[in-house]
C-alpha positions in Angstrom: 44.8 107.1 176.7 42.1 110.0 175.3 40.0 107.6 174.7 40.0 106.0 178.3 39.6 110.3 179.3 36.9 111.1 177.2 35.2 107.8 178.6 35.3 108.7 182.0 34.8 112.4 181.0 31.4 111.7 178.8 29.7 108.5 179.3 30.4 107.4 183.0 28.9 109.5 186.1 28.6 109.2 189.9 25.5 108.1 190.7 25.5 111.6 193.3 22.2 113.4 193.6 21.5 115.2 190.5 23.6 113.7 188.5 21.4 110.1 188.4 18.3 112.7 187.6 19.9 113.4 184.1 21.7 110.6 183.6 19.4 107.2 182.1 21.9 104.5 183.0 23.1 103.0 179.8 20.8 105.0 177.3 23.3 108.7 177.4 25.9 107.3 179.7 27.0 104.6 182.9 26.3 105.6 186.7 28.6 104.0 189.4 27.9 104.2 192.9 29.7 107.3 195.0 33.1 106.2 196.7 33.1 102.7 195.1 36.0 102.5 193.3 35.4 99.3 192.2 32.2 99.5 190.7 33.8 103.0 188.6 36.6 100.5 187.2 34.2 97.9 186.7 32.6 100.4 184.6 35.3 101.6 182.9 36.4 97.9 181.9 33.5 96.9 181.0 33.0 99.6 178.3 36.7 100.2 176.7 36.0 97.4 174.2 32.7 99.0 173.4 33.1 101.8 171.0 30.2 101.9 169.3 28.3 101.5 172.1 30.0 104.8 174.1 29.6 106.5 171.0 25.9 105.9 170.7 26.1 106.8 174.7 27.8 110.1 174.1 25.1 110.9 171.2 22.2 110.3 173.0 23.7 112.4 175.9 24.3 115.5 173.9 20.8 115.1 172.1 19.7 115.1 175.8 21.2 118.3 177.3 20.5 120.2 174.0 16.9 119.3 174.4 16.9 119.9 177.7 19.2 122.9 179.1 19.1 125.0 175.9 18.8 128.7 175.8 15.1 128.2 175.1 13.8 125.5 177.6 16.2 127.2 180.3 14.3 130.8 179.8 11.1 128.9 179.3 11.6 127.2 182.8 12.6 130.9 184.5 9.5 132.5 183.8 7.7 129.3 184.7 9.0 129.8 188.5 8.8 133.4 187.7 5.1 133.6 186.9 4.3 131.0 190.1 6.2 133.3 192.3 4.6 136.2 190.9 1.0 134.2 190.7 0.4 135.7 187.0 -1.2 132.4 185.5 -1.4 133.5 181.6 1.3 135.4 179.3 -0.2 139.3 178.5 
């Protein structure tokens, strides 16, 4: 069903490298371990009757990325490396 989809799609991850760095486990979404299929469907059955609870999931994710990967914080965190490449310590 969508709903199942948009579970898997939004609020459950692999707990693969990067992924677990943005993902809190069960504040924005669910990690499962890599190539454990039983631990994904475990997951996945443990959270269809929770609605309200993916929901709050998928909010908090969104608030998350928008804080975090926006236009602003992703040019902000450019010129950081930029600047400590280029060893200019202060903005002229």
């Amino acid at each position: 069903s969508k709903y199942v989809k948009d579970l898997v799609a939004r609020d459950i991850a692999s707990r693969l490298e990067g992924i677990s760095e943005v993902i809190d486990d069960g504040k924005c979404g669910y990690l499962f371990e890599p190539d454990v299929a039983e631990d994904l469907a475990s997951r996945i059955i443990e959270s269809y009757g929770e609605r309200d609870k993916l929901i709050e999931l998928g909010d908090n994710g969104r608030t998350l990325v928008e804080k975090t990967f926006s236009w602003e914080e992703t040019a902000r965190r450019v010129e950081s490396v930029l600047r400590e490449a280029l060893g200019v310590n202060s903005k002229n």
